[in-house]
C-alpha positions in Angstrom: -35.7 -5.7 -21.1 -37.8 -4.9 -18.2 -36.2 -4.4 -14.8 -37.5 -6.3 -12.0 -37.5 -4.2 -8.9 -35.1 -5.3 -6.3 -33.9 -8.3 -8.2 -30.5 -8.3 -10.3 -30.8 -8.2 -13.7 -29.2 -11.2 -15.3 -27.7 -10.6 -18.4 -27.1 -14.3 -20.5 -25.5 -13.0 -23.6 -22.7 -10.6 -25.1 -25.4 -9.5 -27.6 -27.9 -8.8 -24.4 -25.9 -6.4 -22.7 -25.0 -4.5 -26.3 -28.6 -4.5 -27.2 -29.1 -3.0 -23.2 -26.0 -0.1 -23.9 -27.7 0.8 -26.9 -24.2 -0.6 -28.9 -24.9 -2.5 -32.6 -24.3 -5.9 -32.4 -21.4 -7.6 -31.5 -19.0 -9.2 -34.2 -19.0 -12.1 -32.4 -21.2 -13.7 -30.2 -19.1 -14.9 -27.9 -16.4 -11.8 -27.2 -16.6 -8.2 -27.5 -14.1 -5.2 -26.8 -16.6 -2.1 -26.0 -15.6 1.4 -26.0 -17.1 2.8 -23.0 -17.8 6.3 -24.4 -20.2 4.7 -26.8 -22.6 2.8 -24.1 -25.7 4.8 -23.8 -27.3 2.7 -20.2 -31.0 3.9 -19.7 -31.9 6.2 -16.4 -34.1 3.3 -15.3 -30.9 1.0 -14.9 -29.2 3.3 -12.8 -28.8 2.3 -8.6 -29.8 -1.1 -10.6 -27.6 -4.9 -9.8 -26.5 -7.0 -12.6 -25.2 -10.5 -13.3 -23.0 -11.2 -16.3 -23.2 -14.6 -17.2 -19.5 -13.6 -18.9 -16.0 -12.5 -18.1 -15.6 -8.8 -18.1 -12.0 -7.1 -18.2 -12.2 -3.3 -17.8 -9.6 -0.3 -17.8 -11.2 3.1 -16.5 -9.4 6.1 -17.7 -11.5 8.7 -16.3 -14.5 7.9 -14.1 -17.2 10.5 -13.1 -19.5 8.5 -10.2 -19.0 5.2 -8.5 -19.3 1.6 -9.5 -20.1 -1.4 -7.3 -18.7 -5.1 -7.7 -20.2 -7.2 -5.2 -20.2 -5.7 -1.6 -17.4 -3.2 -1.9 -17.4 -0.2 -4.6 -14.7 1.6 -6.6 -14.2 5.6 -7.3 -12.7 5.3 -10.4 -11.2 9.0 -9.9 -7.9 7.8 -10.6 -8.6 5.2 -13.2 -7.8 1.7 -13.4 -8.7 -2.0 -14.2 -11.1 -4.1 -12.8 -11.9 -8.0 -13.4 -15.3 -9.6 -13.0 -16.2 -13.3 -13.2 -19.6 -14.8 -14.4 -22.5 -14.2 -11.9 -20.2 -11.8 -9.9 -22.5 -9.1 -8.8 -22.2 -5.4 -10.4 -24.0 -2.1 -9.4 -24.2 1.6 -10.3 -24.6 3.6 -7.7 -23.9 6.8 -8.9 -26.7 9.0 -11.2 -24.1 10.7 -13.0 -21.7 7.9 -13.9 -19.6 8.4 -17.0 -15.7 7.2 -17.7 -13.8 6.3 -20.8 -11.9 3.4 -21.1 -12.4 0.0 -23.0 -14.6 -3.2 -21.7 -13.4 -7.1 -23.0 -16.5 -8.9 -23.0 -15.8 -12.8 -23.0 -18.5 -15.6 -22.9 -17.0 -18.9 -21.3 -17.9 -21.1 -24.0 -14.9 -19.1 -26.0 -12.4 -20.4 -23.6 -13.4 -23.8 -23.0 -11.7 -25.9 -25.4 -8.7 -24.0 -24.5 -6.4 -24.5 -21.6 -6.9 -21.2 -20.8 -10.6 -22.6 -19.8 -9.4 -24.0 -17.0 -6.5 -22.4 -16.2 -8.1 -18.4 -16.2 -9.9 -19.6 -12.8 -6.1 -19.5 -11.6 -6.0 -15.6 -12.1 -6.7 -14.3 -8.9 -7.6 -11.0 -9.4 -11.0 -12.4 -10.8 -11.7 -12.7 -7.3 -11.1 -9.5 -5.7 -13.0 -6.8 -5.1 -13.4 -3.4 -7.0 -11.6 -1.4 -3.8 -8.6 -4.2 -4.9 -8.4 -2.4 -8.6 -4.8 -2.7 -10.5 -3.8 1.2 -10.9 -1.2 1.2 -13.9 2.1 3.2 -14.5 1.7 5.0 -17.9 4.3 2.1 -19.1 1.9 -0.5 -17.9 -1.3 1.3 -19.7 0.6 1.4 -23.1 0.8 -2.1 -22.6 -2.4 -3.2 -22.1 -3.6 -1.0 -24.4 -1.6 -2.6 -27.1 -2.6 -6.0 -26.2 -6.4 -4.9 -26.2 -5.4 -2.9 -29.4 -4.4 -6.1 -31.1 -7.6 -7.6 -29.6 -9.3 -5.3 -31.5 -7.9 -5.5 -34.6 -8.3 -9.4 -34.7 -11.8 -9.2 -34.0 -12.5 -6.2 -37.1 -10.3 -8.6 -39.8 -11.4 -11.3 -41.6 -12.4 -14.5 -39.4 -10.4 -17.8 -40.7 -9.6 -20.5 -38.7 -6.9 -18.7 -36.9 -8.8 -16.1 -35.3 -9.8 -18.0 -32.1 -6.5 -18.8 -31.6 -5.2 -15.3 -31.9 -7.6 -13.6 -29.9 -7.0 -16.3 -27.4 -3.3 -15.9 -27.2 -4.1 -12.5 -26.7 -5.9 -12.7 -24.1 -3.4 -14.7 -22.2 -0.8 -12.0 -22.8 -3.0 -9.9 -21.2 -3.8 -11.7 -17.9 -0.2 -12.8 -17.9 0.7 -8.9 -17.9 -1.8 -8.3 -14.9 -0.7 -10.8 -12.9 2.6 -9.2 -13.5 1.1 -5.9 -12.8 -0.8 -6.7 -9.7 3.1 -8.4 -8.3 4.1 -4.6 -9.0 1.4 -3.3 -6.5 1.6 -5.6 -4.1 5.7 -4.1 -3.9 5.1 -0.6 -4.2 2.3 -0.7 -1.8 4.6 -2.2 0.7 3.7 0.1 3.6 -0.1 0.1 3.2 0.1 -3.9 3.3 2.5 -4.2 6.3 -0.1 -2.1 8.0 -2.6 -4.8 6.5 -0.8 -7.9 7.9 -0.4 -5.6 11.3 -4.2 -5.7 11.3 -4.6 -9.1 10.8 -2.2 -10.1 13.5 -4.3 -8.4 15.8 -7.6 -10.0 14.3 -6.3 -13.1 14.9 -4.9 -12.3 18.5 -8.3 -10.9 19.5 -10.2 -14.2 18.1 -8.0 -16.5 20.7 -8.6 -14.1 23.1 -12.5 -13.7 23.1 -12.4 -17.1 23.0 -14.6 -16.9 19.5 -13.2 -20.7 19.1 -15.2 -22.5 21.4 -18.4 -20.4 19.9 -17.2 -20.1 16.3 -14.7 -23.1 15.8 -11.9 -22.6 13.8 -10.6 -18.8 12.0 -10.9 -19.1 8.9 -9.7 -17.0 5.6 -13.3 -15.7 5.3 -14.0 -14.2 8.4 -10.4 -12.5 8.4 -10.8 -11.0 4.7 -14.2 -10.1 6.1 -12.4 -8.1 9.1 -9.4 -6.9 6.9 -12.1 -4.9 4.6 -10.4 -7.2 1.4 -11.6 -10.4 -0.3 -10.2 -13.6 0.3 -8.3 -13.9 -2.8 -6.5 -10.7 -2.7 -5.5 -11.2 1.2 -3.6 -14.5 0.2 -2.1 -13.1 -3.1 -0.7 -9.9 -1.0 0.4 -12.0 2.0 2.2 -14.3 -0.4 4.0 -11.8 -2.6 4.9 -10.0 1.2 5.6 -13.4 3.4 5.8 -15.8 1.1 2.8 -18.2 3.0 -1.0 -17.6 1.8 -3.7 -16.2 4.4 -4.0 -20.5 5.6 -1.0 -20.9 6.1 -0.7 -17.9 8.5 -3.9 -19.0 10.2 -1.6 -22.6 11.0 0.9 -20.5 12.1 -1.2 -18.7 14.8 -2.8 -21.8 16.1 0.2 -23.9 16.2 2.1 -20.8 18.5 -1.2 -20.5 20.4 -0.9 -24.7 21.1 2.6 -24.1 22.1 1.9 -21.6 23.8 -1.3 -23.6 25.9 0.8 -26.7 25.7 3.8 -25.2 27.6 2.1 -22.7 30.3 -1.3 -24.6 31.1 -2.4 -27.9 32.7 -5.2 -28.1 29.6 -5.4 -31.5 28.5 -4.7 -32.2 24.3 -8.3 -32.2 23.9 -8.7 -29.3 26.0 -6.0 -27.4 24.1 -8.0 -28.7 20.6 -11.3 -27.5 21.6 -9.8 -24.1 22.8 -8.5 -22.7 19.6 -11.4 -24.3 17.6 -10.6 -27.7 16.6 -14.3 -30.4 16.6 -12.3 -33.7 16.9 -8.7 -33.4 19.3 -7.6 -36.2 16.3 -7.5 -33.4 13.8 -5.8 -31.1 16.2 -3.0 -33.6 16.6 -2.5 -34.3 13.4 -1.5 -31.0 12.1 0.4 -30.4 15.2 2.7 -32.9 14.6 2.6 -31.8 10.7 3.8 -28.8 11.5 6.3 -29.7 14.1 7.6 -32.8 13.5 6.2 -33.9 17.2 3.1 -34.8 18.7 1.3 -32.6 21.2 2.1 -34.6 24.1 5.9 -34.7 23.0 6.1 -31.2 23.0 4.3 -30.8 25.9 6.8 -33.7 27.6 10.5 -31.6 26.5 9.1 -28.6 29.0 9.2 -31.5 31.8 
């Protein structure tokens, strides 16, 4: 396969990206667990973007170099797991990139007459970027090692009509485990995320302040993660593990204390008040106002008098 320069290199298949690694081919089309010591990637591909039109599930034991996943990259120094969707952007950057560890490969089609088609889009971590990697406990890395261990074995018996199922249910231990995992981090990594949701307060202070609403309209979840240095997904997952409320519902927060806080010290009229912290129509404005506290704007603003 011929690199186009500057373009990503799209890679449709399972077999494709074997063929590309120099691995033999997969045993099935449709899902592969790849030892990483074994890929063999040609010079030409390296500083090189790719999109897998599959899943990809890595652990990194030992990483020599740096990996990209979509604007961010990872130094995979200390080892860890990383998840990439379909069509998720992936780079090497580093000329000298080697690390052991184990790749699930898994085509879509494998998963969709499964629940887990639908549901796997509820796994977050899909979502996050590579500087967002789940770091395991040596507990945790027996674990998942076991799980892709039995992955493994499935895939090198004979295929009957169980096998899909199996590999399937496997696969759902697995994310299950992660999502457990990630829960873990979020905890330990208390301190570094109260610092994170100090940040953010002060991102959304300085929006109200700059008056960025009346340019910008509303804050939304992007253009904190954006600020915050994290992706969207992993913001709200963190915040809600910390808080208990999702990056939205802390934005709803700040913009009903900044109403009140317009409302009770200003002569701003509700439309006023609406455009001021980003709001198009005053209608919406109003309507989650009195969502979120029971009253309407003009209420509130009437108990001060």
């Amino acid at each position: 396969m011929k690199k186009e320069s500057n373009s990503p290199v799209k890679i449709n298949s399972i077999s494709e990206l074997h063929q590309m690694l120099g691995l033999p081919k997969p045993l099935h089309p449709l899902i592969s667990l790849v030892d990483n010591t074994k890929m063999v990637l040609d010079r030409s591909y390296l500083k090189s973007s790719f999109l897998f039109n599959f899943y990809k599930i890595s652990y990194k034991k030992t990483l020599k170099g740096v990996i990209g996943y979509g604007q961010g990259y990872y130094d995979f120094d200390e080892g860890g797991m990383v998840f990439t969707a379909p069509n998720q952007l992936i780079s090497i950057i580093g000329d000298d990139t080697e690390y052991k560890g184990y790749s699930l490969l898994m085509h879509p089609d494998f998963i969709r007459n499964y629940p887990l088609g639908k549901n796997i889009k509820s796994y977050g971590f899909f979502s996050y970027e590579a500087n967002e990697a789940l770091h395991l406990s040596d507990k945790e890395r027996t674990i998942i090692l076991g799980v892709l261990d039995s992955i493994e074995q499935e895939l090198n018996g004979t295929i009957d009509d169980f096998s899909q199922d199996l590999m399937i249910s496997y696969i759902e231990v697995l994310l299950n485990y992660c999502n457990r995992f990630y829960k873990r981090q979020f905890i330990t990594r208390k301190a570094v995320n109260h610092d994170l949701l100090a940040q953010m307060e002060e991102v959304l202070e300085s929006y109200f302040e700059q008056e960025e609403p009346l340019k910008n309209g509303l804050i939304t979840v992007d253009y904190l993660a954006q600020h915050l240095n994290v992706s969207p997904r992993y913001l709200s997952d963190m915040l809600r593990s910390l808080t208990g409320q999702n990056a939205q519902q802390h934005i709803h927060e700040k913009l009903i204390e900044k109403a009140k806080e317009y409302l009770s010290t200003s002569q701003l009229s509700v439309a006023e008040v609406a455009y001021q912290l980003g709001f198009e129509h005053p209608q919406s404005f109003s309507k989650v106002f009195k969502k979120k506290t029971n009253v309407t704007p003009l209420e509130f603003r009437a108990s001060f008098n």
